[in-house]
gemmi code that builds the backbone of each chain (N, CA, C; Angstrom):
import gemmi

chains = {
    "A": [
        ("UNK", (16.818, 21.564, 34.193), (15.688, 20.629, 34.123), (14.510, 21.249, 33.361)),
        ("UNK", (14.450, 22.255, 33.756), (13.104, 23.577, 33.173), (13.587, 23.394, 31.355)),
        ("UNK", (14.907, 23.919, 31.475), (14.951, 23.288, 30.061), (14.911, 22.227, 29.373)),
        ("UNK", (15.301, 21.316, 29.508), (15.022, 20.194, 29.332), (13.288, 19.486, 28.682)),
        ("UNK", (12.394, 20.012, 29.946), (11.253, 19.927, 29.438), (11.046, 20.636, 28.229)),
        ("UNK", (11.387, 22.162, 28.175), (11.134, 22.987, 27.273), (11.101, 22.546, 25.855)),
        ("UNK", (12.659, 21.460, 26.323), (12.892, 21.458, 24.378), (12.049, 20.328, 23.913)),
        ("UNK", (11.576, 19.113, 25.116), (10.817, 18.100, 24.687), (9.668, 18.223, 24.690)),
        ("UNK", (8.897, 18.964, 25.226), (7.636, 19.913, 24.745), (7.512, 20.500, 23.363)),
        ("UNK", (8.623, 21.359, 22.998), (8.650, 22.090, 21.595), (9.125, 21.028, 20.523)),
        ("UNK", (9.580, 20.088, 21.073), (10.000, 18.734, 19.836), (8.426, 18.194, 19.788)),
        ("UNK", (7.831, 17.541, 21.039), (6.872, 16.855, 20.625), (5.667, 17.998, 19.699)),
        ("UNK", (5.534, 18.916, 20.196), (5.037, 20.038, 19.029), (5.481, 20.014, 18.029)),
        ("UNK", (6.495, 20.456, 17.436), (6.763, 20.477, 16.499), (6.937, 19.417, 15.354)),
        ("UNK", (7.560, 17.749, 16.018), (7.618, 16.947, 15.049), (6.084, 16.115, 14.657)),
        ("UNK", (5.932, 15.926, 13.565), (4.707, 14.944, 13.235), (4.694, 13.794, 13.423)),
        ("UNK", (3.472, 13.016, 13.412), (3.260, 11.991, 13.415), (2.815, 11.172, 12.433)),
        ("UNK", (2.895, 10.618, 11.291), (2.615, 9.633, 10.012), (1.610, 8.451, 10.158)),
        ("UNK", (0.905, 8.612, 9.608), (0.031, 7.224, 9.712), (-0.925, 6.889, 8.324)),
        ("UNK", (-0.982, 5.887, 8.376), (-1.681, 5.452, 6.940), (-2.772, 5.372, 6.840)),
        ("UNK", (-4.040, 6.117, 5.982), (-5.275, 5.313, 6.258), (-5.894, 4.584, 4.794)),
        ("UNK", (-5.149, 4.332, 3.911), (-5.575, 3.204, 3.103), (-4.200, 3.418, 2.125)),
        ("UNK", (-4.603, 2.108, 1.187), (-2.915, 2.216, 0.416), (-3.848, 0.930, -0.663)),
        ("UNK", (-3.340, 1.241, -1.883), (-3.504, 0.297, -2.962), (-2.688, -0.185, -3.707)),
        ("UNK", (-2.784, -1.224, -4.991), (-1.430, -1.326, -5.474), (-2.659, -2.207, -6.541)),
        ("UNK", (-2.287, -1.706, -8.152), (-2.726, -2.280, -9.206), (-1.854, -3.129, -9.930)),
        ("UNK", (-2.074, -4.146, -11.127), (-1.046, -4.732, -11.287), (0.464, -4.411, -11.819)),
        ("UNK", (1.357, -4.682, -11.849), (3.417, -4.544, -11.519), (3.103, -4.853, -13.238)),
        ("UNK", (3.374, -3.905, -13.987), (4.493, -4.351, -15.630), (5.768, -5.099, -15.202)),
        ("UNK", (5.905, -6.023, -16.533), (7.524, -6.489, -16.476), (8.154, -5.454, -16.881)),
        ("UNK", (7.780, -4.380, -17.665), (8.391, -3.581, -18.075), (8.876, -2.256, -17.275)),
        ("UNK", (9.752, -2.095, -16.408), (9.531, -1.312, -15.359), (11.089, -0.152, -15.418)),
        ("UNK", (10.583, 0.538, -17.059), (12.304, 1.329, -17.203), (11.807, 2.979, -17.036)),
        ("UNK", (10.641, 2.727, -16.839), (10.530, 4.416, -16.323), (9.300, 4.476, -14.944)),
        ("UNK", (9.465, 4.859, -14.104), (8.616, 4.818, -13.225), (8.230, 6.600, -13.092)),
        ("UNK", (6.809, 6.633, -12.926), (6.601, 8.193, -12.441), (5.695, 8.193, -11.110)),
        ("UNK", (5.440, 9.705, -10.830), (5.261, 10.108, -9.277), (4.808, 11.110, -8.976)),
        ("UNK", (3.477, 11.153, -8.196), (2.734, 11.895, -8.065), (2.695, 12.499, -6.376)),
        ("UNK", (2.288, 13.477, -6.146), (2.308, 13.354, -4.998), (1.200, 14.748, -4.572)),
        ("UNK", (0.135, 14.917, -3.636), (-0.321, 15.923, -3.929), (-0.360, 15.997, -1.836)),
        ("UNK", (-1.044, 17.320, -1.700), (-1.673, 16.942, -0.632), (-2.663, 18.169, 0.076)),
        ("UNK", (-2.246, 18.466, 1.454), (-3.605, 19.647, 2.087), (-3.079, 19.619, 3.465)),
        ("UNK", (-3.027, 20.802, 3.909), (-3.102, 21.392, 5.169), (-4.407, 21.363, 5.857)),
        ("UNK", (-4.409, 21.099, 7.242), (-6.495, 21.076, 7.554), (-5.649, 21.490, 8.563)),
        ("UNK", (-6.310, 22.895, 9.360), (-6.324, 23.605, 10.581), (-7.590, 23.256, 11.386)),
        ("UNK", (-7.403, 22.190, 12.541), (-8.873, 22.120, 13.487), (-9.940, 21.439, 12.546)),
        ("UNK", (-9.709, 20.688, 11.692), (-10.317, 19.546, 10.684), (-11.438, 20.472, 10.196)),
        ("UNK", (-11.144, 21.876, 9.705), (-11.931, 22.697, 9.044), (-11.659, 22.461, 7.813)),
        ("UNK", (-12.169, 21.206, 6.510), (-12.182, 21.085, 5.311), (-13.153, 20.774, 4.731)),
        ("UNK", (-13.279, 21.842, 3.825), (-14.403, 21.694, 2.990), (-14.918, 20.912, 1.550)),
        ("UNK", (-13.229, 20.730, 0.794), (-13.224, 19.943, 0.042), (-11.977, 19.280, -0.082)),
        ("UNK", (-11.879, 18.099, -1.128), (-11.023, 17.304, -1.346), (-10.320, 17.406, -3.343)),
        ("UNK", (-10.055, 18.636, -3.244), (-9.875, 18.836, -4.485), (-8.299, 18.437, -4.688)),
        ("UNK", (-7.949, 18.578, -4.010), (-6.106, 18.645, -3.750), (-5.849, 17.339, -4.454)),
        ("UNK", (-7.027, 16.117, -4.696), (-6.872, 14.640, -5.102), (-6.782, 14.578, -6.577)),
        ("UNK", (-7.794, 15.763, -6.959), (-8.348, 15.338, -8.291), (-7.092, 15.377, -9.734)),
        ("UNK", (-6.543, 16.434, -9.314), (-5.406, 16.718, -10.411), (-4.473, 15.814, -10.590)),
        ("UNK", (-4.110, 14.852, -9.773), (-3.659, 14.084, -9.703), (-3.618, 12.912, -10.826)),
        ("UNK", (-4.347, 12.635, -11.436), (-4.704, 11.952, -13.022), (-4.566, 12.289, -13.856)),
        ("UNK", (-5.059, 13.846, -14.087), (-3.508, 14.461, -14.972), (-1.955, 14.397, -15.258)),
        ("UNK", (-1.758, 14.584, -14.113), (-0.371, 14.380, -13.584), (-0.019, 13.813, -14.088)),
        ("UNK", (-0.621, 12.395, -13.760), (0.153, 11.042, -14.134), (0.107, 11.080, -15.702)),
        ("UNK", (-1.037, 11.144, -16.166), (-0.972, 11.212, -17.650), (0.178, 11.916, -18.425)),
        ("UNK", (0.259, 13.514, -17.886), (1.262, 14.073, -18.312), (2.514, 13.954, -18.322)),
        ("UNK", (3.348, 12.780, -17.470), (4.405, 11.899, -17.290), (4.304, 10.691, -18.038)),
        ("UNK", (3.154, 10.330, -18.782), (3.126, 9.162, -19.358), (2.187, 9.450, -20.772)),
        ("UNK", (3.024, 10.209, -21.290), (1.990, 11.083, -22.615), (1.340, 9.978, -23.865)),
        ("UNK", (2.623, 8.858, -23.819), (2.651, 8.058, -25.076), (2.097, 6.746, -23.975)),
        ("UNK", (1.547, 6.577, -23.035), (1.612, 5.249, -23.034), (0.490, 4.940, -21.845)),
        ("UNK", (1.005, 3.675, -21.162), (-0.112, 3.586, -19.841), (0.299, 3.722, -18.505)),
        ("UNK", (-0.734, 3.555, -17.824), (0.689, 4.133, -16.237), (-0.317, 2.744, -15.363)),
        ("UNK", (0.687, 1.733, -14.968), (0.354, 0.939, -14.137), (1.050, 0.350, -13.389)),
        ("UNK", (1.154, -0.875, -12.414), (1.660, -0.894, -11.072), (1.804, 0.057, -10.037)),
        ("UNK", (0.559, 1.192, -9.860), (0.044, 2.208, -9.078), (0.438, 1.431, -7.625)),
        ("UNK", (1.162, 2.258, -7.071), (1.188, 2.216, -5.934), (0.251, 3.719, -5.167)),
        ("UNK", (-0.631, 3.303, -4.631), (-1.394, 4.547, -3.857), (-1.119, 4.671, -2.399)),
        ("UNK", (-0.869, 5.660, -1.600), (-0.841, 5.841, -0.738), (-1.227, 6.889, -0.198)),
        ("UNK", (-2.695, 6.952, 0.897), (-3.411, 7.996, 1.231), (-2.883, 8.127, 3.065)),
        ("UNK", (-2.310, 9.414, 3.240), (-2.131, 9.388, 4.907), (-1.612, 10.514, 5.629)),
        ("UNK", (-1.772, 10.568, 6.506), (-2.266, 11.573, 7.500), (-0.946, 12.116, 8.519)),
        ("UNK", (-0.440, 13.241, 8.287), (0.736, 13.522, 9.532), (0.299, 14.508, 10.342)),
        ("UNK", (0.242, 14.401, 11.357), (-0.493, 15.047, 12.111), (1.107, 16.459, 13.035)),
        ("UNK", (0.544, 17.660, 13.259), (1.128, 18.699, 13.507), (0.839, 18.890, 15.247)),
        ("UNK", (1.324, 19.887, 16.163), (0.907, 20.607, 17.190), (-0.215, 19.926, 17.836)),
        ("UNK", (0.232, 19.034, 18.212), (-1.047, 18.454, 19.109), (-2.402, 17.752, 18.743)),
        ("UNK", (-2.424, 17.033, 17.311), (-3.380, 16.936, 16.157), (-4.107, 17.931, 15.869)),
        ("UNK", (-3.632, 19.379, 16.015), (-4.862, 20.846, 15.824), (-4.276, 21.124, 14.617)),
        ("UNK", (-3.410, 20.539, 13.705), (-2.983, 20.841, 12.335), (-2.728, 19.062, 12.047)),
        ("UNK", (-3.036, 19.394, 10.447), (-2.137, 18.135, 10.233), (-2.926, 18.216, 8.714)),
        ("UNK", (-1.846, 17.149, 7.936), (-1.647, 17.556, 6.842), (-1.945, 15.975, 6.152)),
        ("UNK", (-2.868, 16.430, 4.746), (-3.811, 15.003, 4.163), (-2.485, 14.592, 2.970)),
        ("UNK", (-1.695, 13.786, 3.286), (-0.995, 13.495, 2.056), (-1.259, 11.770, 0.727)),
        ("UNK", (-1.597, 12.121, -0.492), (-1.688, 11.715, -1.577), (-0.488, 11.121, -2.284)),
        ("UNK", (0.039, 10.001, -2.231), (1.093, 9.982, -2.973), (0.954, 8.819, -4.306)),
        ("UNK", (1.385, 8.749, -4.957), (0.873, 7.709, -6.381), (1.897, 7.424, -7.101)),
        ("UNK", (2.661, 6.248, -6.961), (3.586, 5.966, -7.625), (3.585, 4.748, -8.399)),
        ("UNK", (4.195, 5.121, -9.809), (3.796, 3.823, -10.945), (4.808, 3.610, -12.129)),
        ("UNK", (4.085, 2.979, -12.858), (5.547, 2.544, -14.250), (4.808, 3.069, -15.227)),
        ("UNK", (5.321, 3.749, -16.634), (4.956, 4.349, -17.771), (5.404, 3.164, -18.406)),
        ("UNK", (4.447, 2.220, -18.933), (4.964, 1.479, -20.306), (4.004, 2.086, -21.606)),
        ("UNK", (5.341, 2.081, -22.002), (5.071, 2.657, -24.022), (4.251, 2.154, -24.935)),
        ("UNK", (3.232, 2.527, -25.457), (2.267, 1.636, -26.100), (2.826, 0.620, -26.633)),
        ("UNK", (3.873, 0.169, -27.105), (4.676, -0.914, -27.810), (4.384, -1.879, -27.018)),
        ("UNK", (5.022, -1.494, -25.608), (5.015, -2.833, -24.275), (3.345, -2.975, -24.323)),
        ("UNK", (2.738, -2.177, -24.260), (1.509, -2.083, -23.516), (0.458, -2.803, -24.332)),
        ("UNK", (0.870, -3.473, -25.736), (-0.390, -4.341, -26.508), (-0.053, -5.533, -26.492)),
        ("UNK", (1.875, -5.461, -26.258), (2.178, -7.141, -25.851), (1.575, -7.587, -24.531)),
        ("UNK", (1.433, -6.799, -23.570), (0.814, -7.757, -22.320), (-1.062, -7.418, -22.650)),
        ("UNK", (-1.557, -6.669, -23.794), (-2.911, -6.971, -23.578), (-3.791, -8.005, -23.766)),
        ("UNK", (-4.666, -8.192, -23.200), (-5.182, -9.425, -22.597), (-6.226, -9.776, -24.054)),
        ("UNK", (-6.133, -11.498, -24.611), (-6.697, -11.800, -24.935), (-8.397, -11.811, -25.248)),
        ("UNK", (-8.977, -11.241, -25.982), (-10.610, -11.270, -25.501), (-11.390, -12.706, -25.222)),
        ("UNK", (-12.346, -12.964, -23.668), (-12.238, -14.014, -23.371), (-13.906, -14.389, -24.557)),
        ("UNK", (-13.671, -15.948, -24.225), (-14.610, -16.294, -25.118), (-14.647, -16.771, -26.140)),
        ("UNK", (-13.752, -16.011, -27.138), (-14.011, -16.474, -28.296), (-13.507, -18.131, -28.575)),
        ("UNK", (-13.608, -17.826, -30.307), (-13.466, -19.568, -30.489), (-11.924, -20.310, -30.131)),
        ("UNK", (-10.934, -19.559, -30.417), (-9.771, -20.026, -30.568), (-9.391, -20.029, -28.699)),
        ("UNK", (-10.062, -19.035, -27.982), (-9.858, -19.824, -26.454), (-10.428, -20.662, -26.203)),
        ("UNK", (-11.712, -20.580, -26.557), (-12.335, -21.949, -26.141), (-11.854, -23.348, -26.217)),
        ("UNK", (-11.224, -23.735, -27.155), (-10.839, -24.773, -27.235), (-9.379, -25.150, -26.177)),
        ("UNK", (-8.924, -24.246, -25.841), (-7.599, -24.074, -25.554), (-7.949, -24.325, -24.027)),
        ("UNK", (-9.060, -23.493, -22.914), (-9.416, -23.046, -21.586), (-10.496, -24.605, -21.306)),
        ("UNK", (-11.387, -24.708, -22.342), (-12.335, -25.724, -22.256), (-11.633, -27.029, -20.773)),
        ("UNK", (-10.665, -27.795, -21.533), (-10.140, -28.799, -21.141), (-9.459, -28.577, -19.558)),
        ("UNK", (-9.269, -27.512, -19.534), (-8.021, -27.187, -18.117), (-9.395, -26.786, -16.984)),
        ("UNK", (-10.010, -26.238, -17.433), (-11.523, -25.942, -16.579), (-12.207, -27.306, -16.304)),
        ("UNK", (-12.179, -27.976, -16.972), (-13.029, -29.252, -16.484), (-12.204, -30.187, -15.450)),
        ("UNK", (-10.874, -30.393, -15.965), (-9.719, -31.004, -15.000), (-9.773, -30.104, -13.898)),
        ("UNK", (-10.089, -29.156, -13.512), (-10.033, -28.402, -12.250), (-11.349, -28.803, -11.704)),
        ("UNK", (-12.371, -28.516, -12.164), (-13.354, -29.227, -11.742), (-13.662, -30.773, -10.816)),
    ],
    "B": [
        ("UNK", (-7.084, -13.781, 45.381), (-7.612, -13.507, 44.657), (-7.256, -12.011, 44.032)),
        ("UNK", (-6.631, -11.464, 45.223), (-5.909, -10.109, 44.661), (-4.185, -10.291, 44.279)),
        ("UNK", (-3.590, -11.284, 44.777), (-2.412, -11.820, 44.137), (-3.089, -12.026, 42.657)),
        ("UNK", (-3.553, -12.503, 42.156), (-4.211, -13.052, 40.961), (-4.418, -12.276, 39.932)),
        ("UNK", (-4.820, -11.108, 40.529), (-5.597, -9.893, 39.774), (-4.143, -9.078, 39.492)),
        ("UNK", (-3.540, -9.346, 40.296), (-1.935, -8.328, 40.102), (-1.390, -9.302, 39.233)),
        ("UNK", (-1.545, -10.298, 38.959), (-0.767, -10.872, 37.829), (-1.547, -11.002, 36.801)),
        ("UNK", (-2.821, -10.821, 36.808), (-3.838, -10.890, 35.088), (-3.503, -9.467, 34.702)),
        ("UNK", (-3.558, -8.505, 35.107), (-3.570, -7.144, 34.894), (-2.299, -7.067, 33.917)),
        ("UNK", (-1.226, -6.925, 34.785), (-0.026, -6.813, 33.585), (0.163, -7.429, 32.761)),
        ("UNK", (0.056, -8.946, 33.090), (-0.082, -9.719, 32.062), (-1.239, -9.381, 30.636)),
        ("UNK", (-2.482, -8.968, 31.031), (-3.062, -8.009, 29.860), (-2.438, -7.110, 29.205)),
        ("UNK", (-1.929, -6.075, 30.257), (-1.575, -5.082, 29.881), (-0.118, -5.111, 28.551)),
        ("UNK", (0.397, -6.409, 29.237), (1.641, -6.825, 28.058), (1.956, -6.930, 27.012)),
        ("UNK", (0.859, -7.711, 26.963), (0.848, -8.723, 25.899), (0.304, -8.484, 24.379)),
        ("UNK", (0.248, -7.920, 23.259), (-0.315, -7.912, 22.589), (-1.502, -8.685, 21.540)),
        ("UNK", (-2.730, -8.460, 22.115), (-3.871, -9.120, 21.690), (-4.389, -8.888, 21.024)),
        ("UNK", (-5.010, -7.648, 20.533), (-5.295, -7.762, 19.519), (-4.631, -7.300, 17.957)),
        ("UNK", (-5.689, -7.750, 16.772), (-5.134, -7.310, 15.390), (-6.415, -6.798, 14.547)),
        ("UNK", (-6.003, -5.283, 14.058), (-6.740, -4.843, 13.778), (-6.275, -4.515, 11.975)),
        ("UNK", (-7.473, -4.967, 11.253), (-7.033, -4.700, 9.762), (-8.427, -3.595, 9.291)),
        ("UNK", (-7.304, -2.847, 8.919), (-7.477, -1.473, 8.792), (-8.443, -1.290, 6.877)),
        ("UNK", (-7.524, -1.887, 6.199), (-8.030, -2.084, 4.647), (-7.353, -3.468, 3.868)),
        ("UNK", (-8.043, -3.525, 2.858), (-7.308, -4.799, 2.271), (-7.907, -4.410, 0.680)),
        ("UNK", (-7.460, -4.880, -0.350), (-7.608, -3.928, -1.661), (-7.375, -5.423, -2.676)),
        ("UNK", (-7.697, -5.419, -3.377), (-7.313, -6.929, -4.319), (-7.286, -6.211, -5.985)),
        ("UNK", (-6.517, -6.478, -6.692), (-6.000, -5.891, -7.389), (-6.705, -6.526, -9.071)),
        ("UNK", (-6.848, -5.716, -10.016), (-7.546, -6.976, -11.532), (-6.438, -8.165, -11.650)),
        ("UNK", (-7.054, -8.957, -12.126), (-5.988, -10.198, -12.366), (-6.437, -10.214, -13.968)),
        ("UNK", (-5.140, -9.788, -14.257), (-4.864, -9.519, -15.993), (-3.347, -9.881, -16.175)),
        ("UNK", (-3.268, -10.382, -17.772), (-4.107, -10.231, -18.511), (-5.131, -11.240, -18.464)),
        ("UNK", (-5.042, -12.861, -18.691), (-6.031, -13.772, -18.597), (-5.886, -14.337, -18.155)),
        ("UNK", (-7.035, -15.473, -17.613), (-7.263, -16.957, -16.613), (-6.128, -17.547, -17.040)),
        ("UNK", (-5.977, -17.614, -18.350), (-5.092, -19.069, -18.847), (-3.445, -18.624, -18.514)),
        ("UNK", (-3.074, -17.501, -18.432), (-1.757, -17.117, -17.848), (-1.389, -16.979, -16.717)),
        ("UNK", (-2.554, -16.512, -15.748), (-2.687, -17.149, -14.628), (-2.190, -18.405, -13.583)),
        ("UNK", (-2.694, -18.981, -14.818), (-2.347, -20.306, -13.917), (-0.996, -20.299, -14.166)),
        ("UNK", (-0.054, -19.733, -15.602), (1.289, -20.247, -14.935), (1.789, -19.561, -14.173)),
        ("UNK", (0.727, -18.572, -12.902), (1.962, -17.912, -11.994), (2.598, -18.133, -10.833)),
        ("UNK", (3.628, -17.761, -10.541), (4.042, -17.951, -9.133), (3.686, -16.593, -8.342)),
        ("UNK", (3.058, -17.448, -7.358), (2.908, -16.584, -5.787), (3.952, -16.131, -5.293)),
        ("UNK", (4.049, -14.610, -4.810), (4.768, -14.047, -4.725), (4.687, -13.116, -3.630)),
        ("UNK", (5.115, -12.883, -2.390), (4.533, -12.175, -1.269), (5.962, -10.676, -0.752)),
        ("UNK", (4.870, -9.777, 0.159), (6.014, -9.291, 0.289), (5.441, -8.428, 1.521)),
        ("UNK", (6.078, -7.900, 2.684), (5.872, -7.634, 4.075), (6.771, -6.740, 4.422)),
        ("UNK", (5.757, -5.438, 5.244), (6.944, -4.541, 6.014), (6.145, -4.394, 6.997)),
        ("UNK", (6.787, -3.618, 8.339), (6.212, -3.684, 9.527), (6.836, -2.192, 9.866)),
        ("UNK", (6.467, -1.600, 10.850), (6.743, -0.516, 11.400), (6.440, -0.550, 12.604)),
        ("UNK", (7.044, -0.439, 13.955), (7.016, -1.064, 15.151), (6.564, 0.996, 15.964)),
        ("UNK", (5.808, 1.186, 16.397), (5.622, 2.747, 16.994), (5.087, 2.679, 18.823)),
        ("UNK", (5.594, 3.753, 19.085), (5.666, 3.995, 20.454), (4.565, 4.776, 20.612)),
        ("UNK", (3.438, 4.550, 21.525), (2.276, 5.723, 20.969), (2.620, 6.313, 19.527)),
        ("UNK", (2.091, 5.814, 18.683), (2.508, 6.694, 17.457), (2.652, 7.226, 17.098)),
        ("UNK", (4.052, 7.554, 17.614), (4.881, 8.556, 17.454), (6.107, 8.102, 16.027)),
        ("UNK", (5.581, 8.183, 15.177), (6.558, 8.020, 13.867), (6.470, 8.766, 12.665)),
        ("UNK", (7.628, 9.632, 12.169), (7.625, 10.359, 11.376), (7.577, 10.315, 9.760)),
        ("UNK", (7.256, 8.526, 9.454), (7.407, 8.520, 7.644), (6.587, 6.998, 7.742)),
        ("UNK", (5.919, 6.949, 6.206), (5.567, 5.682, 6.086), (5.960, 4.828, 5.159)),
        ("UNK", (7.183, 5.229, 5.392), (8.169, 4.500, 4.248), (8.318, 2.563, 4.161)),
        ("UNK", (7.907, 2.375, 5.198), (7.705, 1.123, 5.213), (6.855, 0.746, 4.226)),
        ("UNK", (5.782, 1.408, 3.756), (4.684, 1.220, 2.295), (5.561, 0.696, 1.277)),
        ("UNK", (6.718, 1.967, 1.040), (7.639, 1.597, -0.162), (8.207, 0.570, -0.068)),
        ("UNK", (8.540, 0.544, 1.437), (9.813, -0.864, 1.513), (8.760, -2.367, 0.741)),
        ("UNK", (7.480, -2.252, 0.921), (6.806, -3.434, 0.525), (6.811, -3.484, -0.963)),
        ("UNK", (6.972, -2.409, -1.293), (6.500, -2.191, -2.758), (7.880, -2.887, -3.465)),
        ("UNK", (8.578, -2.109, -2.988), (9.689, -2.357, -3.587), (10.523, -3.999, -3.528)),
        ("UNK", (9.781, -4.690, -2.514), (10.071, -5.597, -2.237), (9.752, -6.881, -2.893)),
        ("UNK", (8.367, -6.310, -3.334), (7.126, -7.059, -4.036), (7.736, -7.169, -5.414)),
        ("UNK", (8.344, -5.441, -6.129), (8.662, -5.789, -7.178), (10.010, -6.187, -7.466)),
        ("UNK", (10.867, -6.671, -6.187), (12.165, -7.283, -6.095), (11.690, -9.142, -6.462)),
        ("UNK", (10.951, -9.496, -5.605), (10.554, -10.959, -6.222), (10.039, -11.419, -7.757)),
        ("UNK", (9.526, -10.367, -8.004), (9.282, -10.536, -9.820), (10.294, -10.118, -10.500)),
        ("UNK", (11.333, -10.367, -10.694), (12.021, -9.465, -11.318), (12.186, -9.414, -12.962)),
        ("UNK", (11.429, -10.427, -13.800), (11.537, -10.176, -15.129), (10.148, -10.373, -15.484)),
        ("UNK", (9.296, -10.080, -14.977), (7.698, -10.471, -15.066), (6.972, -9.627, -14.385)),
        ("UNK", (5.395, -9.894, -15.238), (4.431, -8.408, -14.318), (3.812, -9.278, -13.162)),
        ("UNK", (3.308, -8.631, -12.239), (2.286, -8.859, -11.261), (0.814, -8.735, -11.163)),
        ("UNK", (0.313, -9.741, -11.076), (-0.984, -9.521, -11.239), (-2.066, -10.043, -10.081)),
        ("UNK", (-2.954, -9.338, -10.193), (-3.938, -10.156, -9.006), (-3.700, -9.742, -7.258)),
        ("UNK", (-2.996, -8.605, -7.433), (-2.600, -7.957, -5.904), (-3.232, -7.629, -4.884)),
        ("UNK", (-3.160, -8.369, -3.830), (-3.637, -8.273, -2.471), (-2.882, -7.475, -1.729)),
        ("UNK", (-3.607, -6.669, -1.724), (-2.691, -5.754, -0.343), (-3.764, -5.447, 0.990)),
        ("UNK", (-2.859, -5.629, 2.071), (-3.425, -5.292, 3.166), (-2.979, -4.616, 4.194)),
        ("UNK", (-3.897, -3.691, 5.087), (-2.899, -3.029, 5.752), (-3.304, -3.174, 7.422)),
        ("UNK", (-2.624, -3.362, 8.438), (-3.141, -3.526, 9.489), (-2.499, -3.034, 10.474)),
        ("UNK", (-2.932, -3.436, 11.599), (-2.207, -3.221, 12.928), (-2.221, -4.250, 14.297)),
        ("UNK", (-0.877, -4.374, 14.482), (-1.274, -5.176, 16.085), (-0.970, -4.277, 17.255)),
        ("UNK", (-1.596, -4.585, 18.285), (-1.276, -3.940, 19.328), (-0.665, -4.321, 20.347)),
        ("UNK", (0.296, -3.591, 21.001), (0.625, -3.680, 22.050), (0.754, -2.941, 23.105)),
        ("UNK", (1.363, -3.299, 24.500), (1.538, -2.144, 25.546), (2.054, -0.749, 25.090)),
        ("UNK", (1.331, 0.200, 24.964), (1.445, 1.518, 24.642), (1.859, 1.765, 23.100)),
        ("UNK", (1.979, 0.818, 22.689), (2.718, 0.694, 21.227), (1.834, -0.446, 20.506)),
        ("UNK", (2.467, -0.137, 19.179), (1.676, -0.952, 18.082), (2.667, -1.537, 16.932)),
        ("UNK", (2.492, -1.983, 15.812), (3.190, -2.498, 14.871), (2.031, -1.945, 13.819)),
        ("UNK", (2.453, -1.196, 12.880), (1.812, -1.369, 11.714), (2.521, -2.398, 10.693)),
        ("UNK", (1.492, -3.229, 10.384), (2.020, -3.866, 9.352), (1.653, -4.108, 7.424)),
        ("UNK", (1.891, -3.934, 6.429), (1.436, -4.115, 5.493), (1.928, -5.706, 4.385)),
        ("UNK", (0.974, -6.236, 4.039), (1.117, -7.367, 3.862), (0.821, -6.969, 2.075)),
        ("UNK", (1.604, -7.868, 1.061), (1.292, -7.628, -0.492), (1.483, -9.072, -1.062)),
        ("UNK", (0.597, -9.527, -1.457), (0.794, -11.085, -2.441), (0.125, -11.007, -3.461)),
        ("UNK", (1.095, -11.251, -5.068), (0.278, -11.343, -6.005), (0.816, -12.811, -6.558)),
        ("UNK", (0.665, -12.421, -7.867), (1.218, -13.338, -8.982), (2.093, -13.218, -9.855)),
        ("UNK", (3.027, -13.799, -9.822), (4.013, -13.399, -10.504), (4.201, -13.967, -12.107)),
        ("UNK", (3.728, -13.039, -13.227), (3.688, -13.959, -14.147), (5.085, -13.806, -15.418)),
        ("UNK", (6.314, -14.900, -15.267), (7.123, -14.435, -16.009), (7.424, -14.718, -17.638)),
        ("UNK", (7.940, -13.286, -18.243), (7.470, -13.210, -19.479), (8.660, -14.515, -20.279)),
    ],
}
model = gemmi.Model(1)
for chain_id, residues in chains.items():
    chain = gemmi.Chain(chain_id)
    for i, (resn, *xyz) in enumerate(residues, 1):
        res = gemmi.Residue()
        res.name, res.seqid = resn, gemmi.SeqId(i, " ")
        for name, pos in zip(("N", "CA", "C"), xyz):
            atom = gemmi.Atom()
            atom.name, atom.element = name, gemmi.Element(name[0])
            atom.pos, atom.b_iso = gemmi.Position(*pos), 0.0
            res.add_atom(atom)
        chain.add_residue(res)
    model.add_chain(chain)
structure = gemmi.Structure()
structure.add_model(model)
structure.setup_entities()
């Protein structure tokens, strides 16, 4: 029985606990033939942290997986696994997205709004909504 | 009146009441208004059910993601709502994450 406790004591120590504290998501390419992945994170002993640098490199990263092109449909995910009783626990960063190739990336760019040749086109559908 | 109280009690204690939303994020809606409108709404949901929260991955995030970009499947997404929450219950909770955009196909 003594053992018993022992090992479910040293399990609940030892295994973590996961939890999310924010998550984003920018817009999904149709173009979705390379996806890349970031992932960074931090150890905090007794929530002794002084900075949040572990985040910043992270935009590099991505860039450097996506040399020729743009990186979007970001999936972000910021969250927390907690160690030994929450007296450790660990800040994890993860960022996952699609590399489209400048080729893809001027076919979906967006029209500039305003000008003359939308106007005529947006004019009519705006007023019927109206 | 104490019969009464022995049955409001657990019955509180049961039931899951409240819902707590944690973040919610809305995404650019690109490329333009006028493509926009031809999109279809497109949603996508995972849940994670925890015992005192006690759970080891938050893979349920991906499962949404992946889910989200299972309904578009030849078109981008635009205009993304994501939200993330929680309900509660007796000793336990549900995390849930909710994702609806637009689905605009090329």
């Amino acid at each position: 029985m003594k053992s018993l406790w022992m090992t479910m004591f040293t399990a609940a120590l030892i295994s973590g606990c996961a939890s999310i504290n924010s998550l984003s998501l920018t817009p999904i390419p149709a173009d979705r033939k390379t996806q890349v992945k970031v992932e960074s994170s931090k150890v905090i002993i007794l929530g002794f942290n002084f900075d949040n640098d572990f985040v910043d490199g992270m935009v590099d990263d991505l860039r450097r997986q996506c040399p020729n092109g743009k990186v979007t449909g970001i999936l972000t995910k910021d969250e927390n696994i907690n160690y030994f009783l929450y007296l450790v626990w660990k800040k994890q960063v993860t960022a996952t997205g699609y590399c489209v190739t400048t080729g893809t990336a001027k076919a979906e760019k967006p029209k500039a709004r305003g000008t003359a040749s939308d106007e005529s086109q947006t004019a009519p559908e705006a007023e019927a909504e109206l | 009146m104490r019969i009464s109280l022995q049955f409001l009690l657990p019955s509180l204690l049961l039931m899951g009441c409240t819902h707590s939303l944690h973040m919610a994020h809305v995404s650019d809606f690109a490329p333009t208004y006028q493509e926009y409108r031809k999109g279809e709404l497109v949603k996508a949901r995972a849940e994670q059910w925890t015992f005192m929260g006690f759970t080891g991955n938050t893979d349920y995030v991906d499962q949404a993601y992946r889910q989200m970009i299972s309904e578009c499947p030849n078109g981008s997404i635009q205009g993304i709502v994501s939200q993330y929450s929680t309900s509660h219950g007796f000793f336990s909770w549900t995390n849930v994450v909710d994702m609806q955009g637009l689905c605009i196909k090329q």
